[in-house]
N, C-alpha and C positions, 0 to 999 in steps of 0.2 A: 560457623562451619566447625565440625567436628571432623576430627578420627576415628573409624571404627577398623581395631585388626580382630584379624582370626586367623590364628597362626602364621603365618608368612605372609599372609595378606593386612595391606594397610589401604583403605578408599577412604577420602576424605569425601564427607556427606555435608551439602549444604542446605538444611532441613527448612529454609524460608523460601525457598529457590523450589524445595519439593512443595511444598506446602500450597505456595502461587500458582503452580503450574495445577495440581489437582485442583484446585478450585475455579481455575479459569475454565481446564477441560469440563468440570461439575454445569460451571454456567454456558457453557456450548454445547455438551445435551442438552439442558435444561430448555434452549432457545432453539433447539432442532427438534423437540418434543413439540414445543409448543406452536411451530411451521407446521408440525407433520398433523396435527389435532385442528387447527383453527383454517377456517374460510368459509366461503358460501354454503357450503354442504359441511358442519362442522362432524367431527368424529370425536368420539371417547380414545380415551389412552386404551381399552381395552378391543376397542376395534380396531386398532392401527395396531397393538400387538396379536392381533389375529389375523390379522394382514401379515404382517411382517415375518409370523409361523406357517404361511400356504392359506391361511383360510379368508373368510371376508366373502361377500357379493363381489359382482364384478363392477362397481361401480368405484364400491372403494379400494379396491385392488389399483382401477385404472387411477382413482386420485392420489392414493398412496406411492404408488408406486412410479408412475409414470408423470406425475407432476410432482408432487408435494414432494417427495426423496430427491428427486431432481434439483426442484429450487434452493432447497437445504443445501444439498451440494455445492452447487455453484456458490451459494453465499459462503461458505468453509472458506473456502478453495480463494475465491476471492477477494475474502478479509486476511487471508492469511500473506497472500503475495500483494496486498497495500501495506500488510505490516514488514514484510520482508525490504518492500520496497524502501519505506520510509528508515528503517533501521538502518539497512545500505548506504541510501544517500547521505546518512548523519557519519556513519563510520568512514564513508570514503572522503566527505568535505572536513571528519576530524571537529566536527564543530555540533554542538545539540539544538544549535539553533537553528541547522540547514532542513527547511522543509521546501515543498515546490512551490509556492504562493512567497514568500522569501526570496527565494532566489530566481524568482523572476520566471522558472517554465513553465508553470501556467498560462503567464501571460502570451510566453513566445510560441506554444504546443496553440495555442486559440489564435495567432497570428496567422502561422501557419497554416489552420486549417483555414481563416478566412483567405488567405493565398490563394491556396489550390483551387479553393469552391470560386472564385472570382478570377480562376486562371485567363477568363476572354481577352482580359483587358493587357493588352500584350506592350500598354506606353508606362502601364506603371514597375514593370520587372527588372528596368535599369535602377531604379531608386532604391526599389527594395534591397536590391543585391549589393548595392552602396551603403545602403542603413546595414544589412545583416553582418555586411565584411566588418564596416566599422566595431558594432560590438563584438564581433568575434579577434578583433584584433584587439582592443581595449581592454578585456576579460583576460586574454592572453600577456596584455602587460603589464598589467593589474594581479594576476595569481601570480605567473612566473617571474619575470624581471622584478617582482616585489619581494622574490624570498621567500613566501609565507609557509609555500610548497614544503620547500627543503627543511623547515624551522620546528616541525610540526603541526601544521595546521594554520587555517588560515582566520584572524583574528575575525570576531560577530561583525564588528561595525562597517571594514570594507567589501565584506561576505555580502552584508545587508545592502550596503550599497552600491552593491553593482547587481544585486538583486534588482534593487528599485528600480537603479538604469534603466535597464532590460524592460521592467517590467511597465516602465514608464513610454517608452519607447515604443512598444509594441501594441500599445493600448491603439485601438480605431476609432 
């Protein structure tokens, strides 16, 4: 990290921190080029920037424009909030090793969903409510009455292992 002033001004610049980030952005066009160029009907990079200026047939207009910029998008858009996601979950659990396969919500997000899809069965939703209260009370005495909360953060190994729980638990 440096200091650069100019007159009364002083920004501290962190030139590995600039550096990562251009080249991450460098390979996210790169991989939005090569969305917008490749498929069934492949295009040149100069036909998709003739597109992309008003010109092009209307074939590649409608693939450029109305599919392939489409799906690029959506993929941005959606690697960016799994990366926000998983950043989140590590800063709010305080720990690097908190992911969802870890602490167990994958498995309980797929429990869930086989729940609802198998809602007919109306003699097994005392059990479940029995099983889900339990870990949710266990989890609760397990983070909180253990301190870990207040302490800073909650150590990998009980982290993990009430991931397991959970994750053991939930399996069908």
């Amino acid at each position: 990290m440096r200091v650069l002033r100019c007159a009364n001004v002083s920004v501290r610049v962190n030139f590995r921190l600039i550096s990562v980030t251009v080249l991450a952005l460098a390979l996210v066009a790169t991989l939005i080029v090569l969305q917008l160029i490749s498929g069934d009907y492949p295009l040149s990079i100069r036909d998709v920037v003739s597109v992309l200026g008003g010109g092009g047939s209307s074939i590649e207009r409608t693939l450029v424009l109305d599919v392939r910029a489409g799906r690029a998008f959506v993929a941005c858009v959606v690697g960016a909030a799994l990366g926000f996601a998983g950043a989140l979950t590590q800063s709010v659990a305080r720990n690097p090793l908190a992911s969802p396969d870890t602490l167990g919500i994958t498995q309980g997000a797929a429990c869930a969903v086989v729940l609802a899809i198998a809602g007919a069965c109306r003699r097994c939703w005392p059990a479940w409510a029995y099983l889900s209260s339990q870990l949710l009370v266990r989890s609760h005495l397990e983070l909180h009455c253990g301190g870990w909360l207040d302490r800073g953060g909650i150590p990998p190994f009980p982290l993990c292992s009430s991931g397991w729980g959970v994750r053991s638990c939930c399996r069908l």
